[in-house]
C-alpha positions in Angstrom: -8.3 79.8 192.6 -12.1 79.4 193.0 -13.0 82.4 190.7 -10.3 80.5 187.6 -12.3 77.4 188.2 -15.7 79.7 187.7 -14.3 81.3 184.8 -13.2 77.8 183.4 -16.6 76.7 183.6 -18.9 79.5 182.4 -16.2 79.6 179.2 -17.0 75.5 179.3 -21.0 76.6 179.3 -20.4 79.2 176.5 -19.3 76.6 174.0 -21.5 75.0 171.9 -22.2 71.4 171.8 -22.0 71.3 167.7 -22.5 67.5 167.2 -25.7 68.1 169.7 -26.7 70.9 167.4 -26.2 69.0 164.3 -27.9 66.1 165.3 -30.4 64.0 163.1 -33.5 65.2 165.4 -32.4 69.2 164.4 -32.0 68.2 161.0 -35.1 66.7 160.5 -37.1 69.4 162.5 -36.1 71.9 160.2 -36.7 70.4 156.9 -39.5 72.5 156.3 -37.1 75.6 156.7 -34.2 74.4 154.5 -36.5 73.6 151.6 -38.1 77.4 152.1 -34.1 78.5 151.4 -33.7 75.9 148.8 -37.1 77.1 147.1 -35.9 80.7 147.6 -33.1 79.9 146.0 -34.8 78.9 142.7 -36.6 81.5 142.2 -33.1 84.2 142.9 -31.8 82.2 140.1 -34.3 81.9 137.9 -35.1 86.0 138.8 -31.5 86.6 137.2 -32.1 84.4 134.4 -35.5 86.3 133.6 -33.9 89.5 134.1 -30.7 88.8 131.2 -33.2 87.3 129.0 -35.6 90.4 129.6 -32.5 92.5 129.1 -30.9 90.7 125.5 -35.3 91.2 124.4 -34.6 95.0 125.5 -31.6 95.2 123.1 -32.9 93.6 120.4 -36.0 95.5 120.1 -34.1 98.8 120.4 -32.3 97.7 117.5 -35.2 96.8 115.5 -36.9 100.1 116.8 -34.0 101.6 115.3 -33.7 100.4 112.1 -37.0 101.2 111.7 -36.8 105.2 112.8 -34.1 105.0 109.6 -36.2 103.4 107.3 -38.9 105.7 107.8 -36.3 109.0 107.9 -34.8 107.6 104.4 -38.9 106.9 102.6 -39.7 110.4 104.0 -36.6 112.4 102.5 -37.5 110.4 98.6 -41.4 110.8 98.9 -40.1 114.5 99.1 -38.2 114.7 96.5 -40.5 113.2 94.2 -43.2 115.2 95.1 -41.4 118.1 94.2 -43.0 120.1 90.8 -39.8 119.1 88.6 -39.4 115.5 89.6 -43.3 115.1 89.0 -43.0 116.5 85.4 -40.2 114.1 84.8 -42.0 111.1 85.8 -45.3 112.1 83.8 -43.2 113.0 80.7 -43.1 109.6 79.1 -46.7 109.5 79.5 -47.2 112.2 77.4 -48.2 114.8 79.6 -46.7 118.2 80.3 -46.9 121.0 82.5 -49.2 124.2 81.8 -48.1 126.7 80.0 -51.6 128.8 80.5 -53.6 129.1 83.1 -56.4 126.8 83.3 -60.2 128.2 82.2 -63.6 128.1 83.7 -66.4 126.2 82.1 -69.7 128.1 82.4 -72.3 125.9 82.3 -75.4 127.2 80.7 -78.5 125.9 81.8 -80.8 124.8 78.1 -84.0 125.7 77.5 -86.8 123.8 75.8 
């Protein structure tokens, strides 16, 4: 009988006294504490925002990066082609000029004397 009543009362001790725990002296000690989490808490979110908006900046950028790479691919391929030796003719046709049917000759310069 005596070791029930012991058991009774260490499971009596065990228990927490919640409305002692809770009380307006415990709340207003730890103030300090609960505005850390609550500033901690700000910054998570605002870490998440940051990190979606970073992410959507990412995409768009690839995208732009993109169009780009294809821009330059398709200017490349038609500066090509023009510069080849029969698409040059054809443009330099209507301004009267031809291609060479001969080679080209060497001026010698002669010095004159007085």
């Amino acid at each position: 009988m005596q070791e029930e009543y012991n058991i009774e009362e260490k499971q009596v001790e065990q228990k927490i006294d919640w409305k002692a725990f809770l009380s307006y002296k415990w709340v207003v000690k730890n103030i300090p504490f609960f505005l850390f989490l609550s500033a901690l808490a700000v910054l998570y979110i605002y870490n998440g925002h940051y990190a979606d908006k970073l992410s959507r900046k990412i995409g768009v950028t690839e995208n732009h990066i993109k169009d780009l790479e294809y821009e330059y691919k398709t200017i490349k391929s038609e500066v090509i082609f023009r510069s080849k030796a029969s698409e040059l003719s054809k443009a330099v046709e209507p301004l009267g000029l031809k291609e060479l049917v001969q080679p080209p000759f060497v001026l010698n310069a002669t010095p004159v004397k007085k």
